[in-house]
C-alpha positions as CSV (number, residue, x, y, z in Angstrom):
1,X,0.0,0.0,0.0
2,X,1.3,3.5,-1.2
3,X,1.9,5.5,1.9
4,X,0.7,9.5,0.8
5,X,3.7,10.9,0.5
6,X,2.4,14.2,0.6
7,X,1.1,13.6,3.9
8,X,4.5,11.9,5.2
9,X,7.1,14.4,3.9
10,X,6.7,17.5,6.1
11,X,6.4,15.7,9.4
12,X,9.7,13.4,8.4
13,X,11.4,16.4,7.4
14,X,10.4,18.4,10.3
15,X,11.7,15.7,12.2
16,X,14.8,15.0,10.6
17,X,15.5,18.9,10.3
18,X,15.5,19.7,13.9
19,X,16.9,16.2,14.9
20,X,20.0,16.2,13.4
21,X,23.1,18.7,13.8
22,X,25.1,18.4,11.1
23,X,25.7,16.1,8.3
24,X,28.3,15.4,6.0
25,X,27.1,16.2,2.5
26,X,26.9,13.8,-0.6
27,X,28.3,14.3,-4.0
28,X,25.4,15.3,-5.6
29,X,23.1,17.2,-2.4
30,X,22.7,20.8,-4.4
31,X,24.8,23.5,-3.4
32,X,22.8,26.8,-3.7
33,X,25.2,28.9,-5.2
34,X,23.3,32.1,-5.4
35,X,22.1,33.0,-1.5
36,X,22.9,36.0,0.7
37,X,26.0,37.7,0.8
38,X,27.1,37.3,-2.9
39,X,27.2,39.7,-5.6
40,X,23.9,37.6,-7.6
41,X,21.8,38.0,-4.5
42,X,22.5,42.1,-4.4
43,X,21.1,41.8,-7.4
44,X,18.4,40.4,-7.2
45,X,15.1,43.3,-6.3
46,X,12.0,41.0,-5.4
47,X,11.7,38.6,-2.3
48,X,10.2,36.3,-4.7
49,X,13.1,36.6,-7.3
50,X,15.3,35.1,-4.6
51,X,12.9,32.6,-3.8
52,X,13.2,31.2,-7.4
53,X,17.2,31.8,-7.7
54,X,17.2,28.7,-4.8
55,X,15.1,26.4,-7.0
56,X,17.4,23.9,-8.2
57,X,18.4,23.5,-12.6
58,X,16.0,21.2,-14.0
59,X,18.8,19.4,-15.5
60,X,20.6,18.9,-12.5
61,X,17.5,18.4,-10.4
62,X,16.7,15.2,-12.4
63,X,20.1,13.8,-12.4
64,X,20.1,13.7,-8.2
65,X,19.9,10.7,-6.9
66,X,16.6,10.5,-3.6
67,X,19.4,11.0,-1.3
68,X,21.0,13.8,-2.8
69,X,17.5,15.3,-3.4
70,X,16.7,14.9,0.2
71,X,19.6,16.2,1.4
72,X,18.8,19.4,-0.8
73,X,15.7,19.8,0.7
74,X,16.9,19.6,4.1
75,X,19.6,22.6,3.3
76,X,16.8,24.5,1.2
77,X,17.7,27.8,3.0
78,X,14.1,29.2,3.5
79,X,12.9,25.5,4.9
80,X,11.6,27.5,7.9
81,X,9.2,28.9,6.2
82,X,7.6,25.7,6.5
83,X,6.7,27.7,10.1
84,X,5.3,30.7,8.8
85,X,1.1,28.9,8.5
86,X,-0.9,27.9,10.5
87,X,0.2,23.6,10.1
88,X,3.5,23.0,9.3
89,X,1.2,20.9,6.4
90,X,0.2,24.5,5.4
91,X,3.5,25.5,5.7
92,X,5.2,22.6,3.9
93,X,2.6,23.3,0.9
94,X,4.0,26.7,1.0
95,X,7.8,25.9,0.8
96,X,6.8,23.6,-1.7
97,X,5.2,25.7,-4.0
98,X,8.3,28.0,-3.9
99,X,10.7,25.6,-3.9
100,X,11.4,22.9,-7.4
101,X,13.1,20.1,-4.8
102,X,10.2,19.2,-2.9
103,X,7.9,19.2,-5.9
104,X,10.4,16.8,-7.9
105,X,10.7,14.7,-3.9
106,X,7.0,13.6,-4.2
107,X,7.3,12.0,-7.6
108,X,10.1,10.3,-6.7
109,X,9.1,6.5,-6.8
110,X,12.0,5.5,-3.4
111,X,10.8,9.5,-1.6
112,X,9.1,7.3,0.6
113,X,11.7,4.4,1.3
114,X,14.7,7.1,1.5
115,X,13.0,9.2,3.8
116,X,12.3,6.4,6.2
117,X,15.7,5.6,6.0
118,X,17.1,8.7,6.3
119,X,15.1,8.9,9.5
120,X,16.2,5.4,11.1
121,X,19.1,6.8,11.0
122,X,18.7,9.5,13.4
123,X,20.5,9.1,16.7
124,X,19.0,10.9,19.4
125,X,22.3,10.9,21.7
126,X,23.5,13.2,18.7
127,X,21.3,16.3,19.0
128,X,22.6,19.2,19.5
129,X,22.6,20.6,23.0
130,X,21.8,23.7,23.9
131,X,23.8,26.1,26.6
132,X,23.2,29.5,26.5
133,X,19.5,31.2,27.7
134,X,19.4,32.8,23.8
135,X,20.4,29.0,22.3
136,X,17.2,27.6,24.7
137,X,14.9,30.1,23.0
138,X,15.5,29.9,19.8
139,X,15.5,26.0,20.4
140,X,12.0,26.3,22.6
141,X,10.7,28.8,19.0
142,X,11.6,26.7,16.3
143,X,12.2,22.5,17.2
144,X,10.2,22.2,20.2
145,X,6.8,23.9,18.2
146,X,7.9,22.2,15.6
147,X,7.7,19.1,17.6
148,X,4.5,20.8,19.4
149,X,3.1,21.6,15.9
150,X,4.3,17.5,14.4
151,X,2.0,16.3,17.7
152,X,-1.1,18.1,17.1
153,X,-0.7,17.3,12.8
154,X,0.5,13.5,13.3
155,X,-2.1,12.8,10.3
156,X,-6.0,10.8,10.4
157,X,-6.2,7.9,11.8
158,X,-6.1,6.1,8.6
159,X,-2.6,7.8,7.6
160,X,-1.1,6.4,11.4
161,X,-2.3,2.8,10.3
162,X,-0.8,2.9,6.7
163,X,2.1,4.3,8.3
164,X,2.4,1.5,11.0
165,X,1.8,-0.7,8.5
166,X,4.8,-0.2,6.2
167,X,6.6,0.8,8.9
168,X,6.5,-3.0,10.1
169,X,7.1,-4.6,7.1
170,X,10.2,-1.8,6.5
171,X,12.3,-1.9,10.7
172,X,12.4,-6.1,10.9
């Protein structure tokens, strides 16, 4: 049974995003060449001008392998937007309709398999820690309502058994 992938891609990456520190990038993960700071981006006179300089070359988007592609949209540098609606589903739709990687994700026929992968292989002892009062607060405004937001979202009923379905056949 085809999990919707739709459904399952903005709470994995959600997850994954403000579960994992840093990661060591693969040969083909995107590198967004044209972002703050350089001389293109000055350039550039609309927000929604920058928005489209981040979506990825067709040629090159089709050429990524899942992994690569999911790595890219982890690093997509306006992925918080996906907080900026009222759901983070709301939010995802959002980023997704500004962003070429997340569109190309969900008709990818492994998004579903890679994403599961990429999150067993979280590692909880791994998350970053936070020290200072200003670290805690940003950490308590961005993972922990993501988290907050992921708990009150965690799909129909119907999406949780489909989920727990493939999910038993996929962790023995």
């Amino acid at each position: 049974m085809r999990i919707k992938l739709k459904k399952i891609l903005p709470l994995v990456a959600a997850m994954i995003l403000y579960s994992i520190g840093s990661h060591a990038q693969k040969s083909d993960v995107y590198n967004f060449p044209i972002k703050p700071g350089t001389e293109e981006w000055s350039k550039l006179k609309s927000y929604d001008e920058r928005l489209n300089a981040y979506n990825v070359p067709e040629n090159i988007l089709k050429e990524m392998s899942t992994d690569g592609l999911i790595e890219t949209c982890l690093n997509y540098p306006e992925f918080r937007l996906v907080m900026t609606r009222n759901s983070i589903q709301e939010g995802y739709n959002h980023v997704k309709s500004k962003f070429n990687g997340f569109r190309e994700l969900e008709n990818r026929p492994d998004a579903g398999v890679k994403l599961l992968d990429k999150y067993k292989q979280l590692d909880p002892s791994k998350i970053k820690t936070f020290e200072t009062d200003l670290d805690k607060g940003i950490k308590l405004n961005t993972g922990e309502r993501a988290n907050q937001q992921i708990d009150k979202m965690l799909m129909s009923k119907d999406d949780l058994q489909r989920i727990v379905s493939v999910g038993k056949e996929y962790f023995r």
